[in-house]
MMTF fields as JSON, N, C-alpha, C and O atoms, coordinates in Angstrom:
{
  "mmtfVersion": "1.0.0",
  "mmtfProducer": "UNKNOWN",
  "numBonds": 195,
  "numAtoms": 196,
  "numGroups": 49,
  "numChains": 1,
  "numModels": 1,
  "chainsPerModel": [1],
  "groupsPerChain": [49],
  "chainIdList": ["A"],
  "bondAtomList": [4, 2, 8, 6, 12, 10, 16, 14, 20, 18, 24, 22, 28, 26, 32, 30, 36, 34, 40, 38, 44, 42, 48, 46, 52, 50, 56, 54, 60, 58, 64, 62, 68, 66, 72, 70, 76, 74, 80, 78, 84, 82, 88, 86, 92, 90, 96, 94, 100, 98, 104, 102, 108, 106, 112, 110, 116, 114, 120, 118, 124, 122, 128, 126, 132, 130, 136, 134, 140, 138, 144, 142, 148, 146, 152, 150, 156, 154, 160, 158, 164, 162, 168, 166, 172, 170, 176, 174, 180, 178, 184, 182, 188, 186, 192, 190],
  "bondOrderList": [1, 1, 1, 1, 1, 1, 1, 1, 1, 1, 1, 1, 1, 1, 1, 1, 1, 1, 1, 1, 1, 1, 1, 1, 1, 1, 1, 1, 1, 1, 1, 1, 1, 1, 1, 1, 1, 1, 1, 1, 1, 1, 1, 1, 1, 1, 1, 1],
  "groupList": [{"groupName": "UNK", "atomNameList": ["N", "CA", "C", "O"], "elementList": ["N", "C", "C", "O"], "formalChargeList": [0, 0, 0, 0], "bondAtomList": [1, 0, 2, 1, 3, 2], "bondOrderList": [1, 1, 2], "singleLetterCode": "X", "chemCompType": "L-PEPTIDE LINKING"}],
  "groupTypeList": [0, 0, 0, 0, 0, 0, 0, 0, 0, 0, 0, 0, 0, 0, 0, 0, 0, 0, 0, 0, 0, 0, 0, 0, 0, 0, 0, 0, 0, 0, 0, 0, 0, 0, 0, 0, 0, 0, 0, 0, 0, 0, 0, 0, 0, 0, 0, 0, 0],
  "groupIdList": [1, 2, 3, 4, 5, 6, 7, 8, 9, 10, 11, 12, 13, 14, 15, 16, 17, 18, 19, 20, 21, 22, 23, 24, 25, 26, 27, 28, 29, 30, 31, 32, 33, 34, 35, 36, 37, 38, 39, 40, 41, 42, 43, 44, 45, 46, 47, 48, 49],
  "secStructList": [7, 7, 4, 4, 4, 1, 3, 3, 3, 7, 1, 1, 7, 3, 3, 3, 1, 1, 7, 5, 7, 1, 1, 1, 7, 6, 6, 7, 5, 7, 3, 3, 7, 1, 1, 3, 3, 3, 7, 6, 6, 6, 7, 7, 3, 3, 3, 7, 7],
  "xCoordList": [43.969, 44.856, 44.576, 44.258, 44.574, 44.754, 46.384, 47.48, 46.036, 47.24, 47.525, 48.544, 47.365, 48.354, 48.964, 49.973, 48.781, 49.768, 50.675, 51.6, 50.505, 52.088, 53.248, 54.321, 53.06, 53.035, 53.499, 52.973, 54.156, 54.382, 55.16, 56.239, 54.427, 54.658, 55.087, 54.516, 56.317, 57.123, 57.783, 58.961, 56.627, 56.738, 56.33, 55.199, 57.112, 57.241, 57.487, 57.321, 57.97, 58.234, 57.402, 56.702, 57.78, 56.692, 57.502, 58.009, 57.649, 58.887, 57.708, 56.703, 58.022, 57.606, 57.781, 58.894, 56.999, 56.757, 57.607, 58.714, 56.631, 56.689, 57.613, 57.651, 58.553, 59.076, 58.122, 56.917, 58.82, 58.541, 58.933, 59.807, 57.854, 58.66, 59.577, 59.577, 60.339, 61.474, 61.412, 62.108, 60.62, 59.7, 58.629, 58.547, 57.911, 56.577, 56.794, 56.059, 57.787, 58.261, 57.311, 56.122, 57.903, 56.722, 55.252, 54.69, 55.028, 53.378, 52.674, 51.662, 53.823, 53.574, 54.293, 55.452, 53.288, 54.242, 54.459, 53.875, 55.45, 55.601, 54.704, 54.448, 54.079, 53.466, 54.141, 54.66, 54.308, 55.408, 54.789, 54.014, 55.386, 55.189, 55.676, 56.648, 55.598, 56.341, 58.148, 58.927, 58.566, 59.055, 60.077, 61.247, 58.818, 59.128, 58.157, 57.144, 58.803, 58.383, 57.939, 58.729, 56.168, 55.688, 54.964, 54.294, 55.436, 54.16, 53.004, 52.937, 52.051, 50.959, 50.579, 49.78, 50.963, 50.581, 51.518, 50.935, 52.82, 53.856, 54.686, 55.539, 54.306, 54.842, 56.497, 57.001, 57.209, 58.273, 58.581, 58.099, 59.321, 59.135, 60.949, 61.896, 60.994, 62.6, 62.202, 61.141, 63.47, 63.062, 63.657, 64.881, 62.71, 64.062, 65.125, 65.044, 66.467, 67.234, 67.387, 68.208],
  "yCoordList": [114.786, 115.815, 117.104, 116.804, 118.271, 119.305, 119.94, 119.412, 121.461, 121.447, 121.972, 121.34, 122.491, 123.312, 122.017, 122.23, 120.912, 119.839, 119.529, 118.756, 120.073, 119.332, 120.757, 120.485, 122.359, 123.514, 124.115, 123.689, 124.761, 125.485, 126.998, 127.045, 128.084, 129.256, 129.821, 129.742, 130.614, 131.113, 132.958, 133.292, 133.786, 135.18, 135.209, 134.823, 135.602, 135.604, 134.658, 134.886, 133.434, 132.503, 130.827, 130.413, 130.316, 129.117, 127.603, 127.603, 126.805, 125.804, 124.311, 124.385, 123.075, 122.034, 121.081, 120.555, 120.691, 119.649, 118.284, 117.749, 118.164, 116.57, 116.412, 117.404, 115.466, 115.171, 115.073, 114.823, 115.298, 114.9, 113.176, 112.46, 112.996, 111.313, 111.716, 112.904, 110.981, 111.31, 110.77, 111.153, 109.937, 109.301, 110.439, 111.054, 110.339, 111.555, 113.053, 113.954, 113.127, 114.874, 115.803, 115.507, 117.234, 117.935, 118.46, 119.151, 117.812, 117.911, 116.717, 116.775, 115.444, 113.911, 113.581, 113.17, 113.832, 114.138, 112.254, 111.294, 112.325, 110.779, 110.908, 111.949, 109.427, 109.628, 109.189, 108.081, 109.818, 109.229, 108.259, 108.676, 106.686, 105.757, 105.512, 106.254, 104.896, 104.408, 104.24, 104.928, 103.413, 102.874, 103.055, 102.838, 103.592, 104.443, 105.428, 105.947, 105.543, 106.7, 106.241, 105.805, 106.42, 105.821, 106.977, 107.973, 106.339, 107.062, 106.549, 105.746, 106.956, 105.994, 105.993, 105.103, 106.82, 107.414, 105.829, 104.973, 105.874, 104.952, 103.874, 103.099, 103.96, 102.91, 102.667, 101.6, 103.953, 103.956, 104.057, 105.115, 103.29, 103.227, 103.554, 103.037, 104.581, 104.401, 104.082, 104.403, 103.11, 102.752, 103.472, 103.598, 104.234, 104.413, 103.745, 102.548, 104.713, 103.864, 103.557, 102.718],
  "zCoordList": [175.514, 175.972, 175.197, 174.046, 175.373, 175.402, 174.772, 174.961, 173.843, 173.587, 174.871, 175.147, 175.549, 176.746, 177.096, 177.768, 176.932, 177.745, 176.871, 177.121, 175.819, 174.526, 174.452, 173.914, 175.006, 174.791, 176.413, 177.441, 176.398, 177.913, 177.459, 176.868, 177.841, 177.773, 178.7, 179.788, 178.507, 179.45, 179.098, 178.972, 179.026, 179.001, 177.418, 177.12, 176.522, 175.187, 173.942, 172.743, 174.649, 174.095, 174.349, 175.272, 173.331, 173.754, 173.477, 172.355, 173.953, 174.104, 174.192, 174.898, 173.406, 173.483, 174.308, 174.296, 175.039, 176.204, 175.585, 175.656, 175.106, 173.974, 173.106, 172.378, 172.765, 171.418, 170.053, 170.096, 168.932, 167.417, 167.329, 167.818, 166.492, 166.182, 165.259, 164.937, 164.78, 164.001, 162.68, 161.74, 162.646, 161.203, 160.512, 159.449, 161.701, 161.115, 161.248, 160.842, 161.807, 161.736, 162.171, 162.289, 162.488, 163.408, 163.009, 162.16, 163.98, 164.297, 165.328, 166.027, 165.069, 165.709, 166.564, 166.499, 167.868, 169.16, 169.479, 168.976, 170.424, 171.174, 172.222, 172.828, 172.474, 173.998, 175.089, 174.953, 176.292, 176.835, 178.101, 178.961, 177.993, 179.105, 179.901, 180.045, 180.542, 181.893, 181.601, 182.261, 180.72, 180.093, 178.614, 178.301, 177.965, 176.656, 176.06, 176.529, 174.798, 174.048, 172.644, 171.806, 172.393, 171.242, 170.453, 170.725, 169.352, 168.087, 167.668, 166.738, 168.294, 167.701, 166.371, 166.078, 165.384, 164.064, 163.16, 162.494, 163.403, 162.712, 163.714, 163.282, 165.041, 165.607, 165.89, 166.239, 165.644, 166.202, 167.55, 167.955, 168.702, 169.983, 170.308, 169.716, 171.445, 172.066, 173.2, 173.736, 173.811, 175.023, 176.107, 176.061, 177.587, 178.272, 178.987, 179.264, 179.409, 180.34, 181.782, 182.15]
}
């Protein structure tokens, strides 16, 4: 992936696609599945509902 896919710019400002894991703090996005939401760095997973 590309950053333009973690990143979306909208005039002046620039707003995050992706979550932070909440273990590894920003910079360590979640990847998002079918299902849930993983960190591949530390392995914290939320599931969706």
């Amino acid at each position: 992936m590309a950053v333009k896919d973690y990143y979306k710019v909208q005039g002046d400002s620039v707003t995050r696609v992706k979550q932070f894991c909440p273990r590894c703090g920003p910079g360590t996005f979640l990847a998002d599945h079918k299902n849930r939401l993983a960190c591949g760095k530390c392995g914290y997973t939320e599931f969706k509902k």
